[in-house]
C-alpha positions in Angstrom: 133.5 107.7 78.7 130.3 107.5 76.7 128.7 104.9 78.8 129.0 107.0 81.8 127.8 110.6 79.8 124.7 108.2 79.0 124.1 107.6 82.6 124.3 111.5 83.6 120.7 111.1 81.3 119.1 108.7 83.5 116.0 109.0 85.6 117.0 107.8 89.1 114.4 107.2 91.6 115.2 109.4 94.5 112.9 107.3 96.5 111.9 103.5 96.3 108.8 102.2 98.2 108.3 98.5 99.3 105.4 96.5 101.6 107.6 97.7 104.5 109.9 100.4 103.4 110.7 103.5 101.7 114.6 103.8 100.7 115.6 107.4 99.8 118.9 108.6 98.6 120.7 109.7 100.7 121.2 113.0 101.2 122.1 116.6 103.2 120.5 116.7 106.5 120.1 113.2 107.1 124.0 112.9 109.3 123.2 112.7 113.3 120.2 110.1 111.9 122.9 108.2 110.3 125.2 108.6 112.9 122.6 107.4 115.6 121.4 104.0 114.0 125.4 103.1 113.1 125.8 104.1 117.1 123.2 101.7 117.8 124.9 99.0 115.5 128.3 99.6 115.8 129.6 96.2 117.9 127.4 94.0 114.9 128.8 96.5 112.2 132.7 96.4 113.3 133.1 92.5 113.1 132.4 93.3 109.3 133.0 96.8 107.7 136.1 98.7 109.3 134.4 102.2 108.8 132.2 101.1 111.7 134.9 100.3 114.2 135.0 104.2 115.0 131.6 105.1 115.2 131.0 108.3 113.1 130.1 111.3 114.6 127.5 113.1 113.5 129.5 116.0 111.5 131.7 112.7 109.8 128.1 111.2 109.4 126.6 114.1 107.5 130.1 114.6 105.6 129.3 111.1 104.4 125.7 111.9 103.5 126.4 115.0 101.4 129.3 113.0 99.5 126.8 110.3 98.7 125.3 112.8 97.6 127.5 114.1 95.1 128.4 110.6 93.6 124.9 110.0 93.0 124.7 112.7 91.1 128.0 111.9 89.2 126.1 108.3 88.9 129.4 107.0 90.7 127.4 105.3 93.6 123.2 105.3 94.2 123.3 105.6 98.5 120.1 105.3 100.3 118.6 105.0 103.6 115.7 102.6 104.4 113.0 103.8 106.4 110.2 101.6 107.9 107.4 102.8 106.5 104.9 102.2 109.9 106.7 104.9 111.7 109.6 106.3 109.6 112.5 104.6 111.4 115.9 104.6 109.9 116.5 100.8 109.9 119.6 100.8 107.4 121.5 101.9 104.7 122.8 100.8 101.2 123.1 101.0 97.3 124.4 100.0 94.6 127.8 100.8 94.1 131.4 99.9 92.3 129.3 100.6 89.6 130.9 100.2 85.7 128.5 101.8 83.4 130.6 100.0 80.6 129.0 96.9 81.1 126.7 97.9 83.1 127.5 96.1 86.3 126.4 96.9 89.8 127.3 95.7 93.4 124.9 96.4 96.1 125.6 96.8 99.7 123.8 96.9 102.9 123.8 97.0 106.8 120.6 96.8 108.7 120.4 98.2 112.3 120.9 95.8 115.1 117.7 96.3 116.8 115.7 95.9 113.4 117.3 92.7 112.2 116.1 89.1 111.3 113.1 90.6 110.1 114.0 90.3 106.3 114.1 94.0 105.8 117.6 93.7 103.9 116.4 90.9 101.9 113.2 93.4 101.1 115.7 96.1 99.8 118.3 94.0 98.2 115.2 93.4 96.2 114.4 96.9 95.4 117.8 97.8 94.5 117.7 94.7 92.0 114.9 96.3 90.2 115.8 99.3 90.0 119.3 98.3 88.6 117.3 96.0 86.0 114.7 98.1 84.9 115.8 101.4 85.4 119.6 101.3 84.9 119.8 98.6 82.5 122.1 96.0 84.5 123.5 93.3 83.1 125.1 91.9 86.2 124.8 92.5 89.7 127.0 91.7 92.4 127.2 91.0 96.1 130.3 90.6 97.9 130.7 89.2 101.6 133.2 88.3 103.7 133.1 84.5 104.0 132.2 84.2 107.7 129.2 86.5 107.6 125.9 84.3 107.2 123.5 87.1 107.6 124.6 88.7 104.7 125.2 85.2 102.6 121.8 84.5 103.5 120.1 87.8 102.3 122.2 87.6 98.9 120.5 83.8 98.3 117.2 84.8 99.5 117.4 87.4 97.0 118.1 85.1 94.0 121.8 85.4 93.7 124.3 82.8 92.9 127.6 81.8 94.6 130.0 82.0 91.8 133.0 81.0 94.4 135.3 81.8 97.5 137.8 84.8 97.1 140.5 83.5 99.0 142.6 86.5 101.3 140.8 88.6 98.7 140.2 91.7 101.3 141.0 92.5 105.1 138.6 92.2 107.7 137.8 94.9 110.2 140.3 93.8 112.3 143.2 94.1 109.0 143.6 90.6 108.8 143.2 88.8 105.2 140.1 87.1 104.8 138.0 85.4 102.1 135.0 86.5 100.5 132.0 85.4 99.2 131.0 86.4 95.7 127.1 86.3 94.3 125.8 87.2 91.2 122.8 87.7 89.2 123.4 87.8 85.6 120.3 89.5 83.7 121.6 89.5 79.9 
């Protein structure tokens, strides 16, 4: 319990700025923007996260934005959207969450929008989550967890400097409900 009263005393960055993007938390307001890009996305997004296989409208968008919301400030989750900088473009969404303040340990999650992929833009946030869990929240470990088959996302946690530490076998179910394996990468900063 003290661990996570210490992290109600933290300084968060609402907003993160890279060579390309600017990642803000996520927040009231931003739902039918949301809702649009995970449109856009949805047949890449559904082979992978099983939110995405009923594409959110935009009032279950912005109900999802305002709880992000309020679990940021409970420091239960840190939710942003990345925005390309050149012209303001919602181009994905992520954060670090199943966070334990005990250790402190953080997973970080992402989805970039189909029609701004391949372009590194999730490896360029993955990296701007990293520090900011390192020098601002004080992580000892951070985590990246992927279902087996996806290579996109296996590829953005190695390019970002995280190491397999194995194959969860039937560890989770796919968007389909089946079991499937997943990936698990680390970076271990104590």
């Amino acid at each position: 319990m003290t661990a996570i009263l210490e992290a109600l005393l933290l300084d968060v960055p609402e907003e993160i700025g890279t060579e390309r993007l600017v990642l803000r938390a996520t927040r009231a307001g931003m739902g039918s923007t949301v809702a649009e890009a995970v449109r856009e996305s949805r047949k890449e997004l559904e082979r992978w996260m099983a939110w995405a296989r009923n594409a959110r409208s935009a009032s279950e968008s912005e109900r999802h934005c305002r709880e992000m919301q309020l679990r940021w400030y409970a420091r239960e989750e840190f939710d942003f959207c990345f925005h390309r900088r050149s012209d303001g473009l919602l181009v994905g969404k992520g954060g670090l969450h199943t966070i334990d303040w005990a250790v402190p340990k953080f997973e970080i999650g992402y989805w970039i929008r189909s029609s701004c992929t391949r372009q590194g833009l999730a490896t360029e946030a993955t990296l701007a989550l990293v520090e900011l869990a390192a020098r601002r929240l004080g992580a000892n470990r951070i985590e990246i967890t992927s279902d087996a088959r996806n290579a996109p996302s296996r590829r953005v946690a190695e390019k970002s400097g995280f190491e397999l530490e194995g194959v969860r076998r039937s560890s989770r179910r796919d968007a389909h409900g089946k079991l499937a394996d997943s990936c698990m990468y680390a970076r271990v900063l104590a």
